[in-house]
N, C-alpha and C positions, 0 to 999 in steps of 0.2 A: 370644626371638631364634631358636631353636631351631625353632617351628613356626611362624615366618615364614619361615625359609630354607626348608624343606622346600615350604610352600605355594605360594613363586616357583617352588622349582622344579617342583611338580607342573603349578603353570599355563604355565610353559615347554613340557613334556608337551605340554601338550594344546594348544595353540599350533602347535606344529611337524607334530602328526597330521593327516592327511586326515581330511576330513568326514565321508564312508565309514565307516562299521564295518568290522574286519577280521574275518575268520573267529574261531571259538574257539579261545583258546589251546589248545593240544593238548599244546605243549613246554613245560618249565621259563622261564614268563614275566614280567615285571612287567605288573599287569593296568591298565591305566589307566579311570577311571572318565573320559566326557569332561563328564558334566556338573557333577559336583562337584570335578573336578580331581584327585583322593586316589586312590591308588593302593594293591596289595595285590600279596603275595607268594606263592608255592602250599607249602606245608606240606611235601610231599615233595621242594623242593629245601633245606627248612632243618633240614629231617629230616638232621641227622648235619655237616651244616654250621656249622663251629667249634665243634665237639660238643656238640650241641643235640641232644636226648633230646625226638622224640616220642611219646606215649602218647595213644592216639586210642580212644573212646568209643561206637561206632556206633549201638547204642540210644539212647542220652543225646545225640548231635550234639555231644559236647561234646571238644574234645579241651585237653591240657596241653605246655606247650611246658619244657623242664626245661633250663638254663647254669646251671652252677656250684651257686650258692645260691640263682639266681632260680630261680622258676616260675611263669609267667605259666599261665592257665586260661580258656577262650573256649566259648561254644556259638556253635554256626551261628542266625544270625537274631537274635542280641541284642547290642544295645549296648554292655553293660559287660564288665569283665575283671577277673578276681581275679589279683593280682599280690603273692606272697608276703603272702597275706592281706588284701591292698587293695583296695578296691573302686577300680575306675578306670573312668572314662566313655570310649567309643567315637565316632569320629567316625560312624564306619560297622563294620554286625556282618559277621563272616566269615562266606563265601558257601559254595557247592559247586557247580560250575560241569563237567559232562563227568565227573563221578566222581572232576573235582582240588580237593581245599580251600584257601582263600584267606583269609589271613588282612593285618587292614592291616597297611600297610608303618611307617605312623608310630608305632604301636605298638612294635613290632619294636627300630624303632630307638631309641627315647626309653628303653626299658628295659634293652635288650640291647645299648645304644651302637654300633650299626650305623650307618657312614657312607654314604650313597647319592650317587651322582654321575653327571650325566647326561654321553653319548658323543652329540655331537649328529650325528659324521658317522653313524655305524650306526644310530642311536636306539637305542639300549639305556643299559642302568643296570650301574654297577660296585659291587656291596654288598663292601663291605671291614669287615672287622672281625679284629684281635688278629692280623696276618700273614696271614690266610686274605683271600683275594677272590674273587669270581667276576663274569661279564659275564652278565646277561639280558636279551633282545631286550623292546624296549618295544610292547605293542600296547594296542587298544583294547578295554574291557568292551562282550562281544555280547548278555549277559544271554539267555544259549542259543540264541542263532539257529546255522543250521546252517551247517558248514564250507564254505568256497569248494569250486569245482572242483582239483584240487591242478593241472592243469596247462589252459592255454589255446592253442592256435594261433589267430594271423590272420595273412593279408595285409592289410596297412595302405599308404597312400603319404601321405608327407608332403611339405611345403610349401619348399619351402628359396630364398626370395629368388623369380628367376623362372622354379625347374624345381620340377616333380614325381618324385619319386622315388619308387619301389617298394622295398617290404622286406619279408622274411618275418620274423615275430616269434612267439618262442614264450615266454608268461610264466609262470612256476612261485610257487606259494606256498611259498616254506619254513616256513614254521609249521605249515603240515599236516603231520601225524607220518607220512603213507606214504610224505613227499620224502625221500630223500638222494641229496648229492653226491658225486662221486670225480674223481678223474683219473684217468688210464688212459693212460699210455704203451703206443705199438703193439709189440703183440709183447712188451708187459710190459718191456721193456727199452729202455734211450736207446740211440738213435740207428736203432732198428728203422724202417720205417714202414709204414701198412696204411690201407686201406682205411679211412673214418668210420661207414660201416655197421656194417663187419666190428666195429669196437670197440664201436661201440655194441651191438649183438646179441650177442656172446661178455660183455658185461658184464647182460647183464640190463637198458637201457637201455632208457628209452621216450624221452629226446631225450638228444642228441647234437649239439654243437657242436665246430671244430679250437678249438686251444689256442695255445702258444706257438709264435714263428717258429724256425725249424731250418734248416739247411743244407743248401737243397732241391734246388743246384744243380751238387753234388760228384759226380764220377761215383765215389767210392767206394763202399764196402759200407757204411760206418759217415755218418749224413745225422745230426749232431750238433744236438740241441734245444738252444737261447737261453734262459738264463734260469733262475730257479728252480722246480720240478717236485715237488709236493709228494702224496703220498696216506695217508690213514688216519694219517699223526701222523707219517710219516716223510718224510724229502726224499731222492727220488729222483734230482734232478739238483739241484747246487748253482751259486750266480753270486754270490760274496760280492764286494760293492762298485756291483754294477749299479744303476744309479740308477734302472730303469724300474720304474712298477706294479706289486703284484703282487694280485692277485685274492686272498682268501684265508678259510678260513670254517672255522668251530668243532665240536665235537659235539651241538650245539645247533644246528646249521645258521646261525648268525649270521653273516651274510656283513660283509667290509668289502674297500677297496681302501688299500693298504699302501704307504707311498712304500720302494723300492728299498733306501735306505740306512738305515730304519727297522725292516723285515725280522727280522735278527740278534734285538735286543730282544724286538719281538716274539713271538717264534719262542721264544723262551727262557722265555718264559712258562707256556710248554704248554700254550696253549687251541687252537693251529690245528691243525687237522685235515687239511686239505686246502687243496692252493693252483697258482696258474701264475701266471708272470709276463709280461706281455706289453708295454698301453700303444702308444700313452701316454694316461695320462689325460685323459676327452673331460668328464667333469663333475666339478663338488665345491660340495656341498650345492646342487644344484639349478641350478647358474650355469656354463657356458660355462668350463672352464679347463683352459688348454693351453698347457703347458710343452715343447715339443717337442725342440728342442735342448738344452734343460737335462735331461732324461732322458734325452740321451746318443745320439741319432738323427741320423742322418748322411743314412739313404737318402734320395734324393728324391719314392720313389714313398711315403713318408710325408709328408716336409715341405712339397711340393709337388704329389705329383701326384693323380689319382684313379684308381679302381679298386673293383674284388669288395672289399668291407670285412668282417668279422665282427666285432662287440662285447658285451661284457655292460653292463649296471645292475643296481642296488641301485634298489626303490625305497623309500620311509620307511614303507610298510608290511613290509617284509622282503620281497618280492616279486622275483623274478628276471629279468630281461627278457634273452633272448637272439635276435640279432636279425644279419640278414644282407642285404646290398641291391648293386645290381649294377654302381655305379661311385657312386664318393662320395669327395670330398676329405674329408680326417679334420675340418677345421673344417664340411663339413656336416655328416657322420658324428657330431659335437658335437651339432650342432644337432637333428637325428633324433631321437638318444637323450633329447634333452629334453623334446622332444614327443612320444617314449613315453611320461613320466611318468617318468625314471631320475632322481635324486636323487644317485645317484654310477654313473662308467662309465667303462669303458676299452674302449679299442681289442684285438684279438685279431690273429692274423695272418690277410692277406687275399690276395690276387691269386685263385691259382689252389687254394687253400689254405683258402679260404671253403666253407666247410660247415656243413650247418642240418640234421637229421637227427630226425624225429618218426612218432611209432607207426607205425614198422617202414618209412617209407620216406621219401624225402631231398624237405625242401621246399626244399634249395637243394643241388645235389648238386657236390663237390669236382671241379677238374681234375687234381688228384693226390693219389697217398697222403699223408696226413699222418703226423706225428711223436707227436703226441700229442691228449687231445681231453678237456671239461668233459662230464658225464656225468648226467643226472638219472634216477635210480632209481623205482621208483612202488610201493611193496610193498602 
């Protein structure tokens, strides 16, 4: 029963992946094989995970995995496994992929009682075991082909009923280990605001997109950001109750999009790293879904009208699409995002607030300072 269930769900996996090969895992990944379905784990995330004592061999390829009483015992390239003296058959031998070693997943768990559960909106996997769990993003076995480019610009124009639309779009790989993301309040503090250049350049940015909408139209000193504002593990601005989206992603760079009042939970976790809230959600798992009013949207020039848009995607390879176009009702603005490939996507704040911002100069440049801004790094 045990490696029936495991085996649905590996071919779930691979069902749900693009045909595509994704780059080399670089990050702590689940590696999926897409032709035998069977998946593997990297030795250096279970190194110390639920206190698991690695002991690794480099002359011999042979390393030992040490819980409690057990100790499982593997070389790279072969079959079986010594398991507290056991000879045990392999589906598949662990690998060494990039200088990371991979050992199966099925393994793992049939000895070590590791639960695996697939996250179908993020594609990643939840290993839980004895109170401990962690999320890894799911990709596909490249059997050492070389990593993507870590970041892409194009102009693209898509199709929407019977107009043409122009967008500038810039897609990042997050599983390239040079990516990270941050947010960046302007002026480091709410309610400041600045320039999307200036942010982007004082943070070491190779793009730059605005972030949440703010109170752009106050003539006070204090123009107050909307929403929850999150950076490096901390929440910078709070909105407990807000029902809209919120953008949000790991140390692991695992992006997802969060419904408002699921947040809190969340957050208590301690996996997010970074995050903005904006919305409203223009996809979910790949399909058209728009709640507008129900996340709590009043304005018209959302519910109704068109304009400068800004939004991001998820797509199922982990891949980031940020992407800006120069008048779009949020139901094309849906539609857009789909035919970039986004799997999951929200809206951003747009009018005159719309900013696109890549190697050091604006493919879609703001009509005022903004409050805040998403941030991709390139190290």
């Amino acid at each position: 029963m045990f490696k029936r269930s495991i085996a649905f769900l590996l071919l779930a996996f691979v069902c749900m992946m693009p045909a595509a090969l994704a780059s080399a895992p670089p990050r702590n990944v689940v590696v999926m094989d897409a032709k035998t379905s069977h998946s593997f784990l990297p030795v250096r995330f279970l190194n110390g995970f639920d206190g698991n004592q690695i002991l690794w061999n480099d002359a011999a390829k042979r390393l030992e995995i040490t819980h409690g009483s057990t100790k499982i015992a593997m070389t790279l390239g072969q079959k079986t496994a010594d398991v507290n003296g056991r000879s045990v058959s392999l589906q598949d031998a662990p690998y060494r992929d990039n200088g990371v070693v991979y050992v199966p997943a099925q393994l793992v768990s049939q000895e070590l009682g590791y639960k695996l559960a697939w996250l179908k909106d993020s594609n990643a996997v939840t290993i839980a075991a004895n109170g401990s769990s962690e999320v890894l993003p799911v990709v596909i076995r490249n059997n050492g082909k070389a990593e993507a480019k870590p970041v892409v610009s194009e102009k693209k124009t898509f199709k929407i009923g019977s107009r043409s639309i122009a967008a500038q779009t810039v897609t990042v790989d997050l599983m390239n280990p040079k990516v990270h993301l941050d947010v960046v309040l302007a002026g480091n503090t709410p309610g400041k605001v600045e320039a999307l250049g200036s942010i982007a350049k004082r943070s070491g940015a190779a793009v730059a997109i605005n972030g949440t909408f703010f109170d752009a139209y106050t003539n006070g000193g204090y123009k107050a950001p909307y929403g929850y504002i999150l950076s490096k593990g901390a929440i910078k601005m709070a909105s407990p109750g807000d029902k809209r989206v919120i953008f949000a992603y790991d140390k692991n760079q695992l992006p997802s999009l969060i419904s408002g009042l699921s947040f809190k939970t969340a957050y208590d976790q301690g996996r997010i790293e970074g995050g903005l809230q904006a919305g409203p959600r223009l996809l979910l798992n790949g399909k058209v879904s728009l709640n507008v009013k129900q996340e709590g949207f009043k304005d018209p020039k959302i519910l109704t009208g068109g304009g400068a848009r800004s939004a991001l995607g998820i797509t199922k390879d982990h891949k980031l699409i940020l992407l800006t176009t120069g008048g779009a009702t949020i139901p094309q603005l849906a539609e857009i995002m789909r035919q970039a490939g986004a799997y999951q996507a929200m809206n951003l704040d747009g009018g005159a607030s719309s900013g696109l911002y890549y190697n050091g100069k604006y493919l879609t440049a703001p009509g005022r300072l903004i409050s805040n801004a998403l941030v991709v790094k390139v190290q």
